[in-house]
C-alpha positions in Angstrom: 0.0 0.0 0.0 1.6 3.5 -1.0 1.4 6.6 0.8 -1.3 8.2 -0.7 -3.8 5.1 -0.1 -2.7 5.3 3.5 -3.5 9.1 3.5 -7.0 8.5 2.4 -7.7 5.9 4.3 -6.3 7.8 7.8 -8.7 10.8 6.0 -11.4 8.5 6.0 -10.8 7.5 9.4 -10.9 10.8 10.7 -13.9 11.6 8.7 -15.6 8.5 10.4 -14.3 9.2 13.8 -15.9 12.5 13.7 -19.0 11.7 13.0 -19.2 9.0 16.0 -18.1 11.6 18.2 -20.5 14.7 17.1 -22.3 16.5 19.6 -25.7 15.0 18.9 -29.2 17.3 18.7 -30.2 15.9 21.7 -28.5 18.7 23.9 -30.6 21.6 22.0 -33.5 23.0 24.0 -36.8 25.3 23.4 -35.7 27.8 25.7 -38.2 31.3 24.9 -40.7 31.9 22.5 -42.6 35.1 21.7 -45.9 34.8 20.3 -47.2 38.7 19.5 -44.3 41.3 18.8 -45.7 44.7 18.5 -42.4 46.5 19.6 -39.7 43.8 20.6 -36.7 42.3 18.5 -36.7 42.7 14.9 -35.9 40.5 12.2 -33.3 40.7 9.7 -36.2 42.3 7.2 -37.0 45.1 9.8 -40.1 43.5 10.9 -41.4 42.4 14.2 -42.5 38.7 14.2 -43.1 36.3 16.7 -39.8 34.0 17.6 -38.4 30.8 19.0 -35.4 30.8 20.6 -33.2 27.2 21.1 -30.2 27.0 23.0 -27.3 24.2 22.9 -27.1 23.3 26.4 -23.8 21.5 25.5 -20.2 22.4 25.6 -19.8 21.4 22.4 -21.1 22.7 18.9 -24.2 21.4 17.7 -25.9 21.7 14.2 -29.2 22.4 13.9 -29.2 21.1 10.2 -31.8 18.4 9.1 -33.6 18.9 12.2 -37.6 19.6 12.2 -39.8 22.6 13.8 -43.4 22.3 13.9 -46.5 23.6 15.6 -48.3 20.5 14.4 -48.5 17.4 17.0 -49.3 14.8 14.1 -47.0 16.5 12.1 -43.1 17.0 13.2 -41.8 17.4 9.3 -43.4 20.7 8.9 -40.5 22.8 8.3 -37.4 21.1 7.8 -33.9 23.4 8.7 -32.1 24.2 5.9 -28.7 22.0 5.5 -26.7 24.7 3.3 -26.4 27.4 5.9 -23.4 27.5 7.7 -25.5 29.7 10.7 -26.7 26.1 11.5 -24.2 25.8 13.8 -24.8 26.9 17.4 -21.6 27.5 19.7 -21.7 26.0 23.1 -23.9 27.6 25.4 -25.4 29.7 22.3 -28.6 30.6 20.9 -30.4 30.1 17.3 -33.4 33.0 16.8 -35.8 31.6 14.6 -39.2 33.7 12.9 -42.8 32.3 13.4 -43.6 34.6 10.4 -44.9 32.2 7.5 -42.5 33.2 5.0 -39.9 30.4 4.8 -38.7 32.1 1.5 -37.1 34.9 3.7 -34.1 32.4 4.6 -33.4 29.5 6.8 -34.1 31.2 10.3 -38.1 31.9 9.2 -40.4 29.3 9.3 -43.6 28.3 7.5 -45.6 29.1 10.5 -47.2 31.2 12.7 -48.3 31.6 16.3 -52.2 32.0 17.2 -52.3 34.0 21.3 -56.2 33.1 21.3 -55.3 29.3 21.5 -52.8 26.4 23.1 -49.6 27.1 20.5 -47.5 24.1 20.2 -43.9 24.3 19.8 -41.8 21.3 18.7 -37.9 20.3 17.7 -37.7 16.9 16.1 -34.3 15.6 15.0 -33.2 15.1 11.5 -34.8 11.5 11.2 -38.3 13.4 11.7 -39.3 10.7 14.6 -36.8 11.7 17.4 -38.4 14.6 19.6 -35.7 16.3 21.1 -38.0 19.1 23.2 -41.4 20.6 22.9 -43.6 23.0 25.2 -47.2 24.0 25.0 -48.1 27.6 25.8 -51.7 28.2 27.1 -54.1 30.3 25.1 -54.3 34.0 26.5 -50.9 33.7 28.5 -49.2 36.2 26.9 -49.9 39.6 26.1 -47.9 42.0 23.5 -44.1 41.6 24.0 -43.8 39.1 27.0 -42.8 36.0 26.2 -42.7 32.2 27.8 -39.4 31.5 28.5 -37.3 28.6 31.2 -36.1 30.3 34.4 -32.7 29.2 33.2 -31.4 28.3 30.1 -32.0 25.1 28.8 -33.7 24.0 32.2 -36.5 24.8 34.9 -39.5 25.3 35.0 -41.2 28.0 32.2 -42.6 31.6 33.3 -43.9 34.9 31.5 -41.2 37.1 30.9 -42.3 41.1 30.4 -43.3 41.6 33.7 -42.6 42.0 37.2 -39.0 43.5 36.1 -38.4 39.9 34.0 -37.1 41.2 30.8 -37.5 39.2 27.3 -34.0 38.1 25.9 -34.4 36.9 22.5 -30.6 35.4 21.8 -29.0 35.9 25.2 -29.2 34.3 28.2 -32.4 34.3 30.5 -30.7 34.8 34.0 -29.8 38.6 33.6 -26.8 39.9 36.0 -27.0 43.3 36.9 -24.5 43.3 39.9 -21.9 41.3 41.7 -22.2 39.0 44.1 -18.9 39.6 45.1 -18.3 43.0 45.1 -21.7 43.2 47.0 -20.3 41.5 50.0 -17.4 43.2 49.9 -18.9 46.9 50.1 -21.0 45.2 53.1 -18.1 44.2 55.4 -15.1 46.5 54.2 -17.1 49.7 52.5 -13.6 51.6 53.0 -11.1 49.3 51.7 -8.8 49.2 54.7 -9.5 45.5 54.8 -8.2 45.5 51.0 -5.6 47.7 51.8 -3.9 45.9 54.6 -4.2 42.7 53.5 -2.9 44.1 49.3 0.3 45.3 51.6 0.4 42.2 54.1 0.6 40.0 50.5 3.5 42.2 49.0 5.8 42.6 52.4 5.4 38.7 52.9 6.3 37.7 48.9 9.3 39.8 49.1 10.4 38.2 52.5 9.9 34.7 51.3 12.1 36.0 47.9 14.6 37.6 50.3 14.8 34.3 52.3 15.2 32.0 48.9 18.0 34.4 47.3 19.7 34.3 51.1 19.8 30.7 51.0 20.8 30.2 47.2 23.4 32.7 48.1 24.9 30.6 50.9 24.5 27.4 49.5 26.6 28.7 46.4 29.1 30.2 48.6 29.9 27.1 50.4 30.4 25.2 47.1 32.5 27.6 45.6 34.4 27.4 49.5 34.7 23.3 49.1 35.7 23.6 45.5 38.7 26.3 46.3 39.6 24.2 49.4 40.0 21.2 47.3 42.2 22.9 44.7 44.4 24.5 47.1 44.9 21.2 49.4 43.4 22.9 52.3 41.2 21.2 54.2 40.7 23.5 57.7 37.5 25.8 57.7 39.7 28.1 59.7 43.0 28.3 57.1 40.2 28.6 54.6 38.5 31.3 56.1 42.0 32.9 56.8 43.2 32.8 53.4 39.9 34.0 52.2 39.6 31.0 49.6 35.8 31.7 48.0 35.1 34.8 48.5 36.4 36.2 45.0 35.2 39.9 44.9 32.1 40.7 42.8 34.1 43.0 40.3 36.2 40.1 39.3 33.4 37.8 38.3 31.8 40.8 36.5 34.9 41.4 34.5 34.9 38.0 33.2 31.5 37.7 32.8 31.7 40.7 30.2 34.9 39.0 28.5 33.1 36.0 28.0 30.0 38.1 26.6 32.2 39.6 24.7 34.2 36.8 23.3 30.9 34.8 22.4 28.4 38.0 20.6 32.2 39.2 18.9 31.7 42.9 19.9 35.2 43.8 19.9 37.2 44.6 16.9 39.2 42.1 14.9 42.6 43.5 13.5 43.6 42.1 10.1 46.6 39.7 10.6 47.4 39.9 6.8 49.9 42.8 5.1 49.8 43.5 1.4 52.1 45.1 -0.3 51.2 46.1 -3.8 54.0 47.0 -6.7 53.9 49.5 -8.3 56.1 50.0 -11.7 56.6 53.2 -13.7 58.9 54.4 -16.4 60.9 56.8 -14.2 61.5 57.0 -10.6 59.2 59.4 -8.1 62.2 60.1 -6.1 64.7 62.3 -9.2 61.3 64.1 -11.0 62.0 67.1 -12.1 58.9 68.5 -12.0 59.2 67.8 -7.4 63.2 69.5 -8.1 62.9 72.6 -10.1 61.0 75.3 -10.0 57.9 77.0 -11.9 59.0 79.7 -14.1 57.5 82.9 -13.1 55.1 84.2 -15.9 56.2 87.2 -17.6 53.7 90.5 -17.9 
């Protein structure tokens, strides 16, 4: 077998691999739905239509692709996603917006439905065999009024509440759980509103890193010390502490070692110059001889007036 048969056939493997490991549909939820929009979220067409929102409650990427929506129970093929759009695919933890507007020939994200408020409006999201349901909800006739919607406490799970009211807001493509403050910063205004707390224990952090860094260099520095002291005792032939301390054998002066610390940088980046080693001496041959010209021996003569 030649290399290119084995690179298709490890491309094929791949290919197959992937496809065993894809996020399935399964993880996609109904998370909001809007029935009358008189002044909410617009469409890409500038008009406001009723919307269903699903969110991927995986940590993966799912495609939405193939997959059904209907508002039909004996019906789950109704309007069949698209498989050419590449906005198929929802990020993890994302949303897909799609239009309850009857005009399927405005794109992939409007359906060939619509919502009724007078009546029970069924909402379903089968998967791309058409006999797989992967979530539905049923929202009770005369729930909603203009611009609330019926949407999960959380995303992708919980029970489902009117949003619009009572300081709920509708999120069409966001999350449902809006954060307007803190936690955090909360309890810290409540038990150190002026910051001493933060200041003293900022300054307690600092003084304490550089006295454990003080304390490492210290005994790095000693530990070096006494090696470079054994290694000079053991190439002099001493072998007292005392006539080593005396004669001072490891503790070279820090100017030396920076002196040939820049020789060695030196020799190694070649910063200093390089005299040429080689003398040339080029010949030079003429029909008469510099040294008896006449014209370096006698004089002009002085023009005459």
């Amino acid at each position: 077998m030649n290399t290119r048969k084995l690179g298709v056939l490890f491309t094929l493997l791949v290919a197959f691999a992937s496809g065993m490991f894809a996020q399935s549909a399964t993880s996609l939820k109904i998370n909001e739905v809007l029935i009358t929009n008189q002044s909410n979220y617009q469409d890409d067409y500038g008009v406001h239509s009723a919307w269903i929102e699903i969110f991927n409650t995986s940590y993966a990427s799912v495609d939405l692709k193939g997959c059904f929506l209907t508002n039909e129970r004996n019906n789950p093929t109704k309007y069949p996603i698209p498989k050419a759009d590449v906005l198929t695919l929802i990020k993890p933890r994302q949303h897909a917006l799609f239009w309850a507007d009857g005009m399927p020939e405005r794109g992939t994200f409007h359906v060939n439905f619509t919502f009724d408020p007078t009546v029970d409006n069924y909402i379903a999201l089968y998967d791309s065999n058409g006999k797989t349901l992967i979530d539905e909800v049923t929202i009770p006739a005369n729930t909603l009024q203009a611009d609330q919607s019926y949407a999960r406490v959380t995303d992708g799970h919980g029970d489902w509440e009117v949003r619009g009211v009572n300081g709920k807001f509708v999120t069409p493509s966001t999350n449902n759980v809006t954060i307007d403050k803190n936690e955090k910063i909360e309890r810290f205004k409540e038990h150190d509103s002026n910051g001493v707390g933060m200041s003293i224990t900022a300054m307690s952090v600092v003084f304490l890193g550089l006295f454990v860094l003080f304390i490492a260099f210290k005994l790095v520095g000693n530990a070096a010390m006494s090696m470079m002291r054994r290694k000079a005792m053991k190439a002099s032939g001493v072998t007292s502490l005392s006539e080593a301390k005396d004669k001072g054998l490891g503790k070279t002066s820090g100017e030396v070692y920076a002196a040939i610390s820049m020789a060695l940088h030196e020799m190694q980046n070649d910063v200093h110059d390089v005299e040429e080693t080689v003398l040339t001496i080029s010949k030079v041959k003429r029909t008469y001889s510099p040294w008896s010209s006449k014209i370096y021996t006698l004089r002009e003569t002085p023009h005459r007036k």
